[in-house]
C-alpha atoms as an extended CHARMM CRD file, in Angstrom:
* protein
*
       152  EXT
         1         1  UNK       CA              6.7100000000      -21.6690000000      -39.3140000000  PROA      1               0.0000000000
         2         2  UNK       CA              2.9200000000      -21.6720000000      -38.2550000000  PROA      2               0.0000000000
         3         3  UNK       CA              2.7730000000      -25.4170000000      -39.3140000000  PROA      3               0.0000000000
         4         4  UNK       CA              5.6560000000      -26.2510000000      -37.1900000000  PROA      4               0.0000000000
         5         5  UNK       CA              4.2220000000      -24.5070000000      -34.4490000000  PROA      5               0.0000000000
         6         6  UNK       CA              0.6820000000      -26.2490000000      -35.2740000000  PROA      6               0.0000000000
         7         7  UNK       CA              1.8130000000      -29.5890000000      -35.1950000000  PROA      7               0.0000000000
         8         8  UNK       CA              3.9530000000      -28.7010000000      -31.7120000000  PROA      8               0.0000000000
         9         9  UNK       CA              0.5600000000      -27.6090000000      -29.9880000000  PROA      9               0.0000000000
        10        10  UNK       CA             -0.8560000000      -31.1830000000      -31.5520000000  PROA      10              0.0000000000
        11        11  UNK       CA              1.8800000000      -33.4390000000      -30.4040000000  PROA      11              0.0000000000
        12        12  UNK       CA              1.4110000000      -31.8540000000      -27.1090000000  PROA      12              0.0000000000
        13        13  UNK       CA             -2.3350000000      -32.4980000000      -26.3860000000  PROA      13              0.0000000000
        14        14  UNK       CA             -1.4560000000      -36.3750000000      -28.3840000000  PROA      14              0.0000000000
        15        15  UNK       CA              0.8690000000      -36.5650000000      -25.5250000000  PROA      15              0.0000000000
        16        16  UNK       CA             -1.4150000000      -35.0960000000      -22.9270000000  PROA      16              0.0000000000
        17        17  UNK       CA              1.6300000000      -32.5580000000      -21.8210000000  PROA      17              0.0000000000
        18        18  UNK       CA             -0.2910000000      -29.7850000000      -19.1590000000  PROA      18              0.0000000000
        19        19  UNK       CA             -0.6050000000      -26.2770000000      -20.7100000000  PROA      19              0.0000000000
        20        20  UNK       CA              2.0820000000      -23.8250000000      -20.3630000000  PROA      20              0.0000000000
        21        21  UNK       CA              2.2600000000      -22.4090000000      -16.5510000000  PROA      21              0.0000000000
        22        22  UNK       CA              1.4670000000      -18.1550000000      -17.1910000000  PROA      22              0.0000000000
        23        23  UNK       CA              1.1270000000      -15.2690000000      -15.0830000000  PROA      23              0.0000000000
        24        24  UNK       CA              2.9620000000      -16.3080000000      -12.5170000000  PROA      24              0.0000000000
        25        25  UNK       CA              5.8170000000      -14.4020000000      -12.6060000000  PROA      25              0.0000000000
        26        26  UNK       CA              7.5660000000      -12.0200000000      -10.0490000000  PROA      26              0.0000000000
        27        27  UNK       CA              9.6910000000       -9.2100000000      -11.1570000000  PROA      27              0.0000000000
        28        28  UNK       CA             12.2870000000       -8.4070000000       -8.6180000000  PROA      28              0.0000000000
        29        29  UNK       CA             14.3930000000       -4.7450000000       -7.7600000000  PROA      29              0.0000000000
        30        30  UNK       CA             17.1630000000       -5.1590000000       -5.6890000000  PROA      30              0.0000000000
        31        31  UNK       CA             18.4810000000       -2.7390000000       -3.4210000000  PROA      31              0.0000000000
        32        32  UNK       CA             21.7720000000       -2.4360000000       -1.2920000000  PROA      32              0.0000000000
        33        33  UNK       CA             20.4140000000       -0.7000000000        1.9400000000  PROA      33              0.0000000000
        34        34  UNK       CA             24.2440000000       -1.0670000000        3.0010000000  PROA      34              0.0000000000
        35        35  UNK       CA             25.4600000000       -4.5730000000        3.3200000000  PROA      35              0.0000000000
        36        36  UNK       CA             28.6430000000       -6.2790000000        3.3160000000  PROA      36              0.0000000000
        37        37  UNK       CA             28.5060000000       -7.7940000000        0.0620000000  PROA      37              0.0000000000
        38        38  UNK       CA             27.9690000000      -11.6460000000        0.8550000000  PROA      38              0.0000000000
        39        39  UNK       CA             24.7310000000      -11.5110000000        0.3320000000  PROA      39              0.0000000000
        40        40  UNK       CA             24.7110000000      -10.3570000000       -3.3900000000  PROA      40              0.0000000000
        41        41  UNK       CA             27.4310000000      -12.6840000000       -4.0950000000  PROA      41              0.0000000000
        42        42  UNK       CA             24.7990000000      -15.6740000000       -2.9160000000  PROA      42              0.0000000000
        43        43  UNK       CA             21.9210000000      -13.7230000000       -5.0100000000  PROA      43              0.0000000000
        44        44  UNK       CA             23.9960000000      -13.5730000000       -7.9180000000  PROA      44              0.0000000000
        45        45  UNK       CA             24.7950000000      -17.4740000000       -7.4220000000  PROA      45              0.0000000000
        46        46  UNK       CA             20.5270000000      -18.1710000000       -6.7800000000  PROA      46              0.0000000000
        47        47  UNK       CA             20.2490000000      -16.8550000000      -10.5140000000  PROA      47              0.0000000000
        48        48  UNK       CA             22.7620000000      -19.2300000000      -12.0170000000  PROA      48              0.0000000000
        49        49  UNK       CA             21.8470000000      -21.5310000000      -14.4970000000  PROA      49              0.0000000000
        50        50  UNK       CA             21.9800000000      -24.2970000000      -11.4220000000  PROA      50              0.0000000000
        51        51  UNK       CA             18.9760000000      -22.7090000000      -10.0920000000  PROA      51              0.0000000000
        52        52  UNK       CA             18.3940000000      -20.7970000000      -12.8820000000  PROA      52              0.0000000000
        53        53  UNK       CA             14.8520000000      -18.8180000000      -10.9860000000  PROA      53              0.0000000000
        54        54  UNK       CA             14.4300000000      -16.9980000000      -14.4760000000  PROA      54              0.0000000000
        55        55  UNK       CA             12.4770000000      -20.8740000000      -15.4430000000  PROA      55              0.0000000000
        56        56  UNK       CA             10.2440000000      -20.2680000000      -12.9650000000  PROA      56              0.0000000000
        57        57  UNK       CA              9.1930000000      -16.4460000000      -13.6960000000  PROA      57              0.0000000000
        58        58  UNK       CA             11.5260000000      -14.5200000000      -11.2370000000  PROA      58              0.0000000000
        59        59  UNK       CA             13.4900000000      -12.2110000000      -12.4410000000  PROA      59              0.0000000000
        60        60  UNK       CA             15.4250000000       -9.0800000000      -11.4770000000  PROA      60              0.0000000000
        61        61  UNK       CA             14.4290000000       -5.6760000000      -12.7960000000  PROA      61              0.0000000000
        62        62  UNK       CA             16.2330000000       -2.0360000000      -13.1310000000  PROA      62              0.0000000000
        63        63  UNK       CA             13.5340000000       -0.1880000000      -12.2600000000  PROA      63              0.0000000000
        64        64  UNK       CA             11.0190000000        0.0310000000       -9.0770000000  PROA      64              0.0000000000
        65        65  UNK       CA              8.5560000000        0.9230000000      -11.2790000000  PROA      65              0.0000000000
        66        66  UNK       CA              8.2570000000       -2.4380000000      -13.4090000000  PROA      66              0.0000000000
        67        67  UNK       CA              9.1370000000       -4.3400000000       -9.5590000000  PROA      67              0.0000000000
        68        68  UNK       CA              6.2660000000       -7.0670000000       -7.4610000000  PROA      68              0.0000000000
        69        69  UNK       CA              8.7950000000       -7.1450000000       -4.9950000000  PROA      69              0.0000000000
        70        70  UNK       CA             11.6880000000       -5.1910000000       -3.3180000000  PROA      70              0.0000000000
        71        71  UNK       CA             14.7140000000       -7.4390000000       -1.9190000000  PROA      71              0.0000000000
        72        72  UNK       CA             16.5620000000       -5.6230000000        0.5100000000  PROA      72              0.0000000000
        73        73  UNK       CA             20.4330000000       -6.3620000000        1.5140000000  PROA      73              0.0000000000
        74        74  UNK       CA             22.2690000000       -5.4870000000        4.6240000000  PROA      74              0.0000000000
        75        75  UNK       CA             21.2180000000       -2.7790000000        7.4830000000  PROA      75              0.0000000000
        76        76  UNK       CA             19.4500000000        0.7160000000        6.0750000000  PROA      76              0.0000000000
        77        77  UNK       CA             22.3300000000        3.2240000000        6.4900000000  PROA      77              0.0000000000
        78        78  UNK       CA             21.3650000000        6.6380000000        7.3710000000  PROA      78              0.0000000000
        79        79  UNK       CA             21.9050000000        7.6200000000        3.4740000000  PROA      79              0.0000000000
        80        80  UNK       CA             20.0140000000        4.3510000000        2.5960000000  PROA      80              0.0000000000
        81        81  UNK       CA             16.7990000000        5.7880000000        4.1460000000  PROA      81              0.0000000000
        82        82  UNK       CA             15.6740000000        8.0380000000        2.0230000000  PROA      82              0.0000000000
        83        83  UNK       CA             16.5230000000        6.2940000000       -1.7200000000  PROA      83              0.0000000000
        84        84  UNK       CA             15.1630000000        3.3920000000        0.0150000000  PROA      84              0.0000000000
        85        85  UNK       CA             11.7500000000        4.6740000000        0.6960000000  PROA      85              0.0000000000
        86        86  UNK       CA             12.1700000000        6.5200000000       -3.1980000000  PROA      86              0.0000000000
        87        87  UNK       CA             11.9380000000        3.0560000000       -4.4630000000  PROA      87              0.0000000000
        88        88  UNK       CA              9.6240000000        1.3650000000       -2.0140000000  PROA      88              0.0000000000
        89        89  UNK       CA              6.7240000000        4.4410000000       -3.1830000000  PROA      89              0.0000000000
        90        90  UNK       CA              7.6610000000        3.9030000000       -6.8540000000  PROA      90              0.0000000000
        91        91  UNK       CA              6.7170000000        0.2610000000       -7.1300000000  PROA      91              0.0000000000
        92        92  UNK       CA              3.1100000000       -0.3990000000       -7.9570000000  PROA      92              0.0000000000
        93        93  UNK       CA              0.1950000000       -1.8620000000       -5.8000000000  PROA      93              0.0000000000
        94        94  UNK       CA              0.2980000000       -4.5530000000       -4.3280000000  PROA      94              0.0000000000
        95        95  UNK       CA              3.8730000000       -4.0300000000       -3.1240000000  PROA      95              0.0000000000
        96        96  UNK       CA              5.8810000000       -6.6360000000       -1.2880000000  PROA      96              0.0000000000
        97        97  UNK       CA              9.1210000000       -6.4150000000        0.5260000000  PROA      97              0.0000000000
        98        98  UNK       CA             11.7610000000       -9.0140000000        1.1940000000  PROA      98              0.0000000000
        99        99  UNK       CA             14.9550000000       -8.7290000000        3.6070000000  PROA      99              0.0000000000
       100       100  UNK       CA             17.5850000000      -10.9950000000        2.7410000000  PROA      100             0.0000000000
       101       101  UNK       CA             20.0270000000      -11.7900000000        5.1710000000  PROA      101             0.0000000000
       102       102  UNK       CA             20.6100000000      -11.2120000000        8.6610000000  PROA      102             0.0000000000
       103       103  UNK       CA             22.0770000000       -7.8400000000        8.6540000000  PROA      103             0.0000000000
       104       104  UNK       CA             18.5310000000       -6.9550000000        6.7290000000  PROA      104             0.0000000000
       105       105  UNK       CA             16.9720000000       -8.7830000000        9.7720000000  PROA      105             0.0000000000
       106       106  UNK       CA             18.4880000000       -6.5840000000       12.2560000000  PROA      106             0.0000000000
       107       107  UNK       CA             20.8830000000       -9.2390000000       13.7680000000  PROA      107             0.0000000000
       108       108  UNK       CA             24.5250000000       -8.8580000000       14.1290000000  PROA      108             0.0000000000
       109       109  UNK       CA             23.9830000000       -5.5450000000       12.7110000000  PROA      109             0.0000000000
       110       110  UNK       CA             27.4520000000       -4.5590000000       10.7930000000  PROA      110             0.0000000000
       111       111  UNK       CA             28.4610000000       -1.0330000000       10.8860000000  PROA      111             0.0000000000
       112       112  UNK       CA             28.6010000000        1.7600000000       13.0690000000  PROA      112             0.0000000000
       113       113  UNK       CA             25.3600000000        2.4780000000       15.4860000000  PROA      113             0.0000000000
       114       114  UNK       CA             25.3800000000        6.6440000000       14.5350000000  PROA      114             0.0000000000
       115       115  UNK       CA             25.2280000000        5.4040000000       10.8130000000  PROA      115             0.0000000000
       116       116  UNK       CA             22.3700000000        3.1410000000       10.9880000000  PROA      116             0.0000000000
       117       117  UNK       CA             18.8620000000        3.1930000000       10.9850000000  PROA      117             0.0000000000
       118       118  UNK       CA             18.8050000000       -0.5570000000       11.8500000000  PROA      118             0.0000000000
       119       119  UNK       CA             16.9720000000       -3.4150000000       10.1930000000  PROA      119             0.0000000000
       120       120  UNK       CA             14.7670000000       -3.4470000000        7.0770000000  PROA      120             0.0000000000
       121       121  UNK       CA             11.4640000000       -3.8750000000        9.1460000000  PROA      121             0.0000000000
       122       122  UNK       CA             12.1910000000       -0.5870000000       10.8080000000  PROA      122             0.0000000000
       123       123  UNK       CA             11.7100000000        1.7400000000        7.7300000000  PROA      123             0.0000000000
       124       124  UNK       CA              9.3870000000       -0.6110000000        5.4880000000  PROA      124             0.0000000000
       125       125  UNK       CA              7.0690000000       -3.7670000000        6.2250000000  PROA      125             0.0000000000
       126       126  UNK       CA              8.4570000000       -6.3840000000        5.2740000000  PROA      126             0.0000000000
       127       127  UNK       CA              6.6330000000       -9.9650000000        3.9610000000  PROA      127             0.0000000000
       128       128  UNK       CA              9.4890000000      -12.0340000000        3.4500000000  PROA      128             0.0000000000
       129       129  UNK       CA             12.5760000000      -12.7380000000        5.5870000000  PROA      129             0.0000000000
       130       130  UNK       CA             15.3460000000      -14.9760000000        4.8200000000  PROA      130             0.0000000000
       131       131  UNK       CA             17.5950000000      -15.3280000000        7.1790000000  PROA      131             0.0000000000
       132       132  UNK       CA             21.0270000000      -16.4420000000        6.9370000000  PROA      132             0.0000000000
       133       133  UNK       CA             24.8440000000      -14.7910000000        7.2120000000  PROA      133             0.0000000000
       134       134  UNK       CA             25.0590000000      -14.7320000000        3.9360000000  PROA      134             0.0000000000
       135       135  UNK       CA             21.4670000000      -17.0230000000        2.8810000000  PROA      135             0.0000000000
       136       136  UNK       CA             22.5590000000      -20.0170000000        0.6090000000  PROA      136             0.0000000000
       137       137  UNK       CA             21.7640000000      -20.0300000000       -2.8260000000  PROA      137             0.0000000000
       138       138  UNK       CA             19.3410000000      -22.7050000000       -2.2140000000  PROA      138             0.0000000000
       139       139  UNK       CA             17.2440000000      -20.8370000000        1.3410000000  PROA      139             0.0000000000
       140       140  UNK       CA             17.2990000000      -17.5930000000       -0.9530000000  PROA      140             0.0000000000
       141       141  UNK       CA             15.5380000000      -19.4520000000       -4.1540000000  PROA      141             0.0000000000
       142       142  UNK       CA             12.8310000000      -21.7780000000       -1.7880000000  PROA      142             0.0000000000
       143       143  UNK       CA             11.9910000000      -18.5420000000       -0.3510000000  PROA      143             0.0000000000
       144       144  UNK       CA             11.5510000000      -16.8190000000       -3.4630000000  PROA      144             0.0000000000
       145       145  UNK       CA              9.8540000000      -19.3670000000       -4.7900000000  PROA      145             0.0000000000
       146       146  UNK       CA              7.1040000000      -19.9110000000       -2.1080000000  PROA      146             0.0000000000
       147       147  UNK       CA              6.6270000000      -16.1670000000       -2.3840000000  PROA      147             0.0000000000
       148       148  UNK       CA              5.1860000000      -16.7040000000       -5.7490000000  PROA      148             0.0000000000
       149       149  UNK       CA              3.4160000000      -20.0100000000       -4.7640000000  PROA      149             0.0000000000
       150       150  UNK       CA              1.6190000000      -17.4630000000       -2.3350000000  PROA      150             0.0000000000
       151       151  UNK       CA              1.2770000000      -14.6800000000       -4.8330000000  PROA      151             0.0000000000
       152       152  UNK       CA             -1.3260000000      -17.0960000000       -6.8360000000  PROA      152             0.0000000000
């Protein structure tokens, strides 16, 4: 095995191939602040192996604690508030936040006005926005993927 993998690391430099890309990865914790569902449906299709973002060092995590960046769906509800801000204080420094979609953005907010705290921005900062009713597959992976260009 370590001659195979000798002679791999020799036919590379023979054929001048650049060195492996590391570090630049961007571990990613979803939450559902209250959306209508489209938008997951679009994340889901952003991490199929047509875009496949997992090549390019994104990927999604369970826990806040291991997260670079929180991507938030849909309006905060008024029970969204509080877990939301749980998970935003359990990520490590330097945290970033993303809202994905428009209800996220505070446009064409969809649910009740006594249930709502309103748009992402409102309770957190936010760094990224992609807007979009739902994003495409294709706006929510460019975004993602210039946020770790900038990350660098």
């Amino acid at each position: 095995m370590l001659t195979l993998l000798r002679d791999l690391r020799r036919a590379r430099r023979a054929i001048a191939l650049p060195a492996p890309d590391r570090g630049r990865s961007l571990a990613i914790r979803h939450v559902d602040a209250g959306s209508c569902n489209a938008c997951e449906h679009e994340l889901t299709l952003a991490s199929s192996p047509y875009y496949d973002l997992q090549r390019f060092g994104l990927g999604i995590v369970a826990s806040p604690r291991h997260a670079d960046v929180l991507l938030v769906t849909g309006p905060v509800t008024t029970r969204m508030r509080e877990p939301l801000l749980v998970a935003y204080n359990a990520m490590p420094e330097p945290r970033r936040v993303a809202a994905l979609g428009d209800c996220a953005l505070g446009c064409n907010l969809l649910g009740t006005p006594a249930n709502l705290v309103g748009a992402v921005e409102a309770v957190l900062p936010v760094d990224l926005r992609i807007p979009g009713c739902p994003p495409t597959p294709g706006a929510i992976a460019e975004a993602l993927l210039g946020l770790i260009d900038s990350a660098g």
